[in-house]
C-alpha atoms as a printed R data frame, in Angstrom:
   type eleno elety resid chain resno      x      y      z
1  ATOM     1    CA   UNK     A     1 -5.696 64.726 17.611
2  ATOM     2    CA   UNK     A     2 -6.623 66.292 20.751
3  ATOM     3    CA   UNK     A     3 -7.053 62.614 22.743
4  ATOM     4    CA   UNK     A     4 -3.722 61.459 21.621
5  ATOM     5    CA   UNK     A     5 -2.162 65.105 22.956
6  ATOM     6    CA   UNK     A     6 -4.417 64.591 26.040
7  ATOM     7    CA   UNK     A     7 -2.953 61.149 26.401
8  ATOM     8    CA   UNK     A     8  0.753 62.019 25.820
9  ATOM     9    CA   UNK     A     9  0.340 64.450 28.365
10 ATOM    10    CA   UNK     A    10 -1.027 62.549 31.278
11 ATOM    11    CA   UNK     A    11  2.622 60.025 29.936
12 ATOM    12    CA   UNK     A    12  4.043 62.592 30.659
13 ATOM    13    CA   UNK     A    13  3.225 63.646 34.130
14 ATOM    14    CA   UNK     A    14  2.691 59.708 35.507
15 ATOM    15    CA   UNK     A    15  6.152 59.606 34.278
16 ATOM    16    CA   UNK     A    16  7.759 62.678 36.185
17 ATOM    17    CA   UNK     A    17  5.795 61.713 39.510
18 ATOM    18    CA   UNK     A    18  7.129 58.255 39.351
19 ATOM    19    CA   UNK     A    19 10.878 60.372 39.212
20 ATOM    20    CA   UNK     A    20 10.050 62.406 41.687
21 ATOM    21    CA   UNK     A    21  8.451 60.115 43.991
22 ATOM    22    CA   UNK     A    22 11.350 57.599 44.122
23 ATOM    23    CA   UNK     A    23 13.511 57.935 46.865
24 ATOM    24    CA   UNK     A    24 17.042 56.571 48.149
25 ATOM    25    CA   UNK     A    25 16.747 53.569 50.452
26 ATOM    26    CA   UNK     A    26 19.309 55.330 52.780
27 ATOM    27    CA   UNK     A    27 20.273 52.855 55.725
28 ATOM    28    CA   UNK     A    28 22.628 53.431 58.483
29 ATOM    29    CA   UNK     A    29 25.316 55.533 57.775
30 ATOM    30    CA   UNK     A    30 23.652 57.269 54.778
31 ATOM    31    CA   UNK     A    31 24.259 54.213 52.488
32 ATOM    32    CA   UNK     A    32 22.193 53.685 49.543
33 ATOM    33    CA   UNK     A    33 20.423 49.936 49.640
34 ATOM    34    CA   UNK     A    34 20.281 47.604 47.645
35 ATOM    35    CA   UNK     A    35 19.490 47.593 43.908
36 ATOM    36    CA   UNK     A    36 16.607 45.610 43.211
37 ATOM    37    CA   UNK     A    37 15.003 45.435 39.078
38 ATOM    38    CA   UNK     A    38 11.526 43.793 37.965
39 ATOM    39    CA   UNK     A    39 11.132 42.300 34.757
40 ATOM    40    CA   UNK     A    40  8.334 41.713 32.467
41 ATOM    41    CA   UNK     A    41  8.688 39.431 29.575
42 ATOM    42    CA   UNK     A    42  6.395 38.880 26.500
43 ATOM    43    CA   UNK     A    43  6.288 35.317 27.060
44 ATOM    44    CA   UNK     A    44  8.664 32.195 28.099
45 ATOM    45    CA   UNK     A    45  7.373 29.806 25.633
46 ATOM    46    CA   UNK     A    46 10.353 31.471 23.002
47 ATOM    47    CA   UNK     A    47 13.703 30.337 23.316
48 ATOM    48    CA   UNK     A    48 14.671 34.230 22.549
49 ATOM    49    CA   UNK     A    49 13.215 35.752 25.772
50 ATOM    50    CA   UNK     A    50 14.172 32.733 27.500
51 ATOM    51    CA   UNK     A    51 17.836 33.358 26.586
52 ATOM    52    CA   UNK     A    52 17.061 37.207 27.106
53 ATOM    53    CA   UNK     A    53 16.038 36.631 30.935
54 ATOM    54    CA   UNK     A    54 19.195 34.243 31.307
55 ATOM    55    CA   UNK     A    55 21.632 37.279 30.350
56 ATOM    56    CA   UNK     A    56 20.138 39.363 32.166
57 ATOM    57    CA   UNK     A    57 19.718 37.832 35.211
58 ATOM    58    CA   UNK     A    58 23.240 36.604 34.896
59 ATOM    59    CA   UNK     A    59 24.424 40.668 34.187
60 ATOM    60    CA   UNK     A    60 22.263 42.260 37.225
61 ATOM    61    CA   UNK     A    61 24.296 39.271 39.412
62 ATOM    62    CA   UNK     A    62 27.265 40.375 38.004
63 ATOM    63    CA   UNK     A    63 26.510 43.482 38.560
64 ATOM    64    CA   UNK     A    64 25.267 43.540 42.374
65 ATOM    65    CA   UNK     A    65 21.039 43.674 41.939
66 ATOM    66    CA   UNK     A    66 19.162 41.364 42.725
């Protein structure tokens, strides 16, 4: 009980420093940058995450990230 509390915890706080440690890509002007999204898929050898990485690649286009 105690390890699984430990290991929630340390979740926890990798999580929050991740949040706090992003930052804005501000470039001239004070815009924001671009967008830009990594993916990790179980496998490519299904024709579900195959047709999974089609949508979304074809949404974040749609929607401006790359």
């Amino acid at each position: 009980m105690k390890v699984s509390k430990l290991l929630l915890a340390a979740a926890m706080v990798v999580m929050l420093l991740g949040m706090v440690s992003c930052k804005k890509d501000t470039a001239t002007d004070g815009k924001t940058g671009s967008v830009k999204i990594g993916l990790s898929l179980p496998t490519q050898r299904e024709e579900r995450w195959v047709r999974d990485k089609i949508k979304m690649v074809d949404v974040a286009k749609d929607l401006g990230v790359e």
